[in-house]
C-alpha positions, 0 to 999 in steps of 0.5 A, a space after each residue: 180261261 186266260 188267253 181265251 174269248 168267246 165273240 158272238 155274231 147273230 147269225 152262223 154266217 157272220 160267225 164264218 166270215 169273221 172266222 175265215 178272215 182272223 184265222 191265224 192272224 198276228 195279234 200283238 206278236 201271236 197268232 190267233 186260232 178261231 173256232 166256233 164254240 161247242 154251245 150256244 150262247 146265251 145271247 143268241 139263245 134269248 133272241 132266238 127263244 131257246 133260253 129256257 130249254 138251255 136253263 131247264 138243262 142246266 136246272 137239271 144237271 145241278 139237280 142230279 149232282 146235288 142228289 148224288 152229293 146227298 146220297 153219298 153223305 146219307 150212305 156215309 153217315 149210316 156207314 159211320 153209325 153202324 160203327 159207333 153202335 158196334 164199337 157201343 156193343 163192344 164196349 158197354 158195360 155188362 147189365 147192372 143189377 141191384 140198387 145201381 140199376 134201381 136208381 138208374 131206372 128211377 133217373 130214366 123215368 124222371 127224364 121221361 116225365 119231363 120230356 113228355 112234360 116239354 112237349 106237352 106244353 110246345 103243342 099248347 104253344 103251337 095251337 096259340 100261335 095263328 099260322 101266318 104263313 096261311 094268312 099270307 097265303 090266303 091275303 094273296 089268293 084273294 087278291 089275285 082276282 084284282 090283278 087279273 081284272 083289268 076291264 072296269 065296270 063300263 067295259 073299257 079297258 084301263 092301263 094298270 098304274 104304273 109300280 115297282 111290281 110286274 104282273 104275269 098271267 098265263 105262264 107255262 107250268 115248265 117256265 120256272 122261276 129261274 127262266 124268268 129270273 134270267 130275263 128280268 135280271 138284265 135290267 137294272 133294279 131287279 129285286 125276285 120273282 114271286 110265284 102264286 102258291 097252287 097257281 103256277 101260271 101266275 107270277 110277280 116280278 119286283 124292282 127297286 123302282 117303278 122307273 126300272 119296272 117301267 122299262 123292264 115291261 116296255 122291253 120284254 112285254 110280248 116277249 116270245 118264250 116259245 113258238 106260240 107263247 108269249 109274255 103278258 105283263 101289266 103293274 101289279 095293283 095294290 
């Protein structure tokens, strides 16, 4: 948007002042024209906690497009098969008969054969192979419980080491990782966040250092994501 900016003040009142006063004001050999922005920006979205409903909003939107842009390819696709299955029907050639048909059945049943070979020996293949992605699953589940407990044998409560990975508990089942992503990725350092496979109130945040992850935590620890909620983060064990 060339020739355009958008300023953002923390309250609507500051926004009016400044809007009243560089209305129409010569700025090198132009006048400016200030008006208040149809939406609210993120910025004050962030402060203010709205952020996530903004997000979800835009998650849906992008979601209706890329459904209606894979209908229409799905509906093309049918449209382009049925006229190559016409235009099949249109020009085959009239049924064989005779030794040609013979030798043509003969070839069909060696093909058969093979490929019925080929996925026998794929299901052989697939039952050797251990299913990793279970493993993993499995090791991260069962690890959860460390991370949750943070009260020792003597119960007192003992500060996590710090680590390059934050942990979060208690998360909303609306929050998605996308809602998440928007507030860490301010900070430097910020690598993914990492969802608990059948646990949605659980969450991982990674940085590239511990430093970085220190200070992301310090920042957005208690942070408020709605009225009566509230970001708990401490460091992942290992």
């Amino acid at each position: 948007m060339r020739g355009q900016a958008f300023v953002v003040f923390r309250d609507v009142s500051s926004a009016t002042i400044a809007k009243r006063q560089l209305d129409g004001f010569m700025f090198y050999g132009k006048q400016m024209t200030v008006n208040y922005a149809k939406n609210k920006s993120d910025a004050i979205a962030k402060l203010d906690g709205s952020i996530f409903e903004q997000l979800e909003q835009r998650k849906k939107k992008l979601l209706n497009k890329k459904v209606a842009a894979e209908r229409m390819q799905l509906d093309q696709a049918d449209a382009d098969s049925s006229e190559e299955l016409d235009a099949q029907a249109i020009h085959s050639p009239a049924q064989q008969t005779g030794p040609a048909a013979e030798e043509q059945e003969s070839d069909s049943a060696e093909e058969l054969e093979q490929d019925e070979g080929t996925s026998s020996t794929r299901r052989k293949l697939s039952l050797e192979q251990p299913n990793e992605p279970a493993q993993a699953t499995k090791k991260l589940k069962t690890g959860l419980s460390d991370q949750i407990q943070t009260t020792s044998s003597d119960g007192v409560e003992h500060e996590p080491i710090p680590t390059y990975t934050l942990f979060m508990q208690n998360l909303p089942e609306s929050v998605s990782n996308e809602m998440i992503s928007a507030l860490f990725e301010q900070y430097p350092g910020f690598k993914e966040v990492r969802r608990v496979p059948g646990n949605p109130h659980l969450a991982f945040v990674d940085y590239d250092t511990v430093h970085q992850a220190s200070h992301a935590r310090d920042v957005l620890n208690h942070f408020k994501i709605s009225s009566t909620i509230s970001l708990d983060i401490t460091f992942a064990k290992f």
